[in-house]
C-alpha positions as CSV (number, residue, x, y, z in Angstrom):
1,X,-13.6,-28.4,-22.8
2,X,-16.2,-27.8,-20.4
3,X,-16.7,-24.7,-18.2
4,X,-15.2,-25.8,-14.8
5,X,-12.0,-27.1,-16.3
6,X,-12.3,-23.9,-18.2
7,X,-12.5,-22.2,-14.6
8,X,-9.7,-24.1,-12.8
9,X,-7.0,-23.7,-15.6
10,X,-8.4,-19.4,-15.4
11,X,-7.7,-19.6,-12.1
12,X,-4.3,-21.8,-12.1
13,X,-1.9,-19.0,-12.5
14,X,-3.2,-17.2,-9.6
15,X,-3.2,-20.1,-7.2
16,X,0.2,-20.5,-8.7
17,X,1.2,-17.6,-7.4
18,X,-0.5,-18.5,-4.0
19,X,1.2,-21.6,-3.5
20,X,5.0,-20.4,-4.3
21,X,4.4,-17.0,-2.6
22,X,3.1,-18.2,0.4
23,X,3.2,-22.2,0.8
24,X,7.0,-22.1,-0.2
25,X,7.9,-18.8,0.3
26,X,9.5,-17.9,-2.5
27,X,10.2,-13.9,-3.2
28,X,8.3,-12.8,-5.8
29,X,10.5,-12.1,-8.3
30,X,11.3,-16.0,-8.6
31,X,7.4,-16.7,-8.4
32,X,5.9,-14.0,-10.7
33,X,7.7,-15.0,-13.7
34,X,7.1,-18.3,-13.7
35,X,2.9,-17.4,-13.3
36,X,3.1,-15.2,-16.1
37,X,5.0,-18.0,-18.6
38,X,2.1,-20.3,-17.8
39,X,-0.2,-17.5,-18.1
40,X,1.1,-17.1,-21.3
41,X,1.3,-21.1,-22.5
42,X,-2.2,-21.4,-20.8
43,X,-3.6,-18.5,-22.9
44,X,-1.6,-19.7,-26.0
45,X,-2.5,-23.1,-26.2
46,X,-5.8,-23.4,-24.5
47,X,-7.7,-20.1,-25.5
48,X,-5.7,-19.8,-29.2
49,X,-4.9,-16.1,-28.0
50,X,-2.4,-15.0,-31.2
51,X,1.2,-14.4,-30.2
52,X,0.8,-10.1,-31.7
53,X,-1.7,-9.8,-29.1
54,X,0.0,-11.7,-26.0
55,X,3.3,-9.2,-26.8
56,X,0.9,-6.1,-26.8
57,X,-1.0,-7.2,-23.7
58,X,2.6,-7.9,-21.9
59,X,3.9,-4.0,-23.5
60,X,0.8,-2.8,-21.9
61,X,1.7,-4.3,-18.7
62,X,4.7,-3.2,-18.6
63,X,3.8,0.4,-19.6
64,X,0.8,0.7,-17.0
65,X,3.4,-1.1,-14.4
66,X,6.2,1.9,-15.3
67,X,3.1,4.6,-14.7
68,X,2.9,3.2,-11.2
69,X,6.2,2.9,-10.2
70,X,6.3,6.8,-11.3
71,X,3.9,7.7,-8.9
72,X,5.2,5.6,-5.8
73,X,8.6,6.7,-6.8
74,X,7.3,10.0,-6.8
75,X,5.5,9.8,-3.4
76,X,8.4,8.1,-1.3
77,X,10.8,11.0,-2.6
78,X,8.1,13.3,-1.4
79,X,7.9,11.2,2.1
80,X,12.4,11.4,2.3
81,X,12.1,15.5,1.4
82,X,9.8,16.1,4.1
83,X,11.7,14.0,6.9
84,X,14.7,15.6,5.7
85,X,13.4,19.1,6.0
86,X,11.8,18.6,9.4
87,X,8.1,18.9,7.7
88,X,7.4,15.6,9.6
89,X,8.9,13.4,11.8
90,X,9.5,9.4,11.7
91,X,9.6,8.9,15.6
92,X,6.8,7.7,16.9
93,X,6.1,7.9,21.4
94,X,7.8,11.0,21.9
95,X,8.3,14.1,21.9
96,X,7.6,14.4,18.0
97,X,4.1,12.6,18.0
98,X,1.9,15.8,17.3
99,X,-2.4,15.7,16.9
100,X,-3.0,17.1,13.7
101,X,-6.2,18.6,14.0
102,X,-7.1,18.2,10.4
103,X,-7.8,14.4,11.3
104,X,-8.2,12.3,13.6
105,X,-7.5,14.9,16.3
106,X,-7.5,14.9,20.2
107,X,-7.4,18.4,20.7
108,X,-10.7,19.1,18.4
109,X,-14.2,19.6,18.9
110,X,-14.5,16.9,15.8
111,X,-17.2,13.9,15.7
112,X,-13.5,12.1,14.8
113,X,-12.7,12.2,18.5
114,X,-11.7,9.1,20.8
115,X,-14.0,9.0,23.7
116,X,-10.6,8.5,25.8
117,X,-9.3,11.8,24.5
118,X,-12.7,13.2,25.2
119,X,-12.9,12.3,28.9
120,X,-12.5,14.9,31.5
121,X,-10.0,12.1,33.3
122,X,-7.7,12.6,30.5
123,X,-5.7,15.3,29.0
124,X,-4.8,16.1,25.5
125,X,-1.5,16.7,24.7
126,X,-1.1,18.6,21.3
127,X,2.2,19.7,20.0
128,X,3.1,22.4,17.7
129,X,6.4,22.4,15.3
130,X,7.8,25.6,16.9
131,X,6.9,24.4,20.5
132,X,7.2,21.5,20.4
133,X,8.8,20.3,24.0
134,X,6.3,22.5,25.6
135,X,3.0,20.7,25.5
136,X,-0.4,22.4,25.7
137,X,-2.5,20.4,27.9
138,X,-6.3,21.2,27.5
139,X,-8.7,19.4,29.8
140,X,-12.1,18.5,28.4
């Protein structure tokens, strides 16, 4: 076969994927297993890949995918215990929105600093956890 039909039938699983994900908008769990079982017949038929190593190469993906659900797992039950302990706050345009100074801070001397929050014109309202409905306004 030559190398751009080589090329196109490389690249037909993931325009596969394309076209039912976002052309017919099917959820990806209807999508993705059909891409992988032609990723599998392409590799099979066309590249002679032996059937041992297309059941280790799918164990592999299915191990490394596990390892990464762990850690997002992980994270969003880090994200739930801190809302539920008050550590942070999912309200966003009120009286929870704090400046962290750490970052991307208003209230900071930091090169990270908006020009708005710079100004003079404008003030910077920084809230703390334990006073938190009593801003302190500092004019630059």
């Amino acid at each position: 076969m030559s190398f751009g039909i080589l090329a196109l039938l490389a690249l037909l699983p993931i325009i596969l994927v394309f076209g039912l994900i976002v052309l017919f908008r099917w959820p990806a769990t209807r999508a993705m297993p059909i891409a992988y079982l032609i990723t599998c017949f392409l590799a099979f038929t066309v590249w002679k890949v032996p059937f041992s190593q297309l059941a280790a190469a799918s164990i592999d993906g299915l191990l490394t995918a596990a390892s990464i659900l762990y850690i997002i797992l992980g994270a969003i039950l880090l994200l739930n215990l801190q809302q539920e302990s008050g550590a942070i706050f999912d309200k966003i345009g009120n009286e929870y929105f704090y400046c962290m100074a750490s970052l991307y801070s208003c209230c900071s001397s930091s090169p990270l600093q908006p020009p708005l929050a710079s100004s003079k014109k404008f003030p910077c309202f920084c809230f703390n956890k334990v006073d938190k409905y009593f801003p302190d306004i500092y004019q630059y």
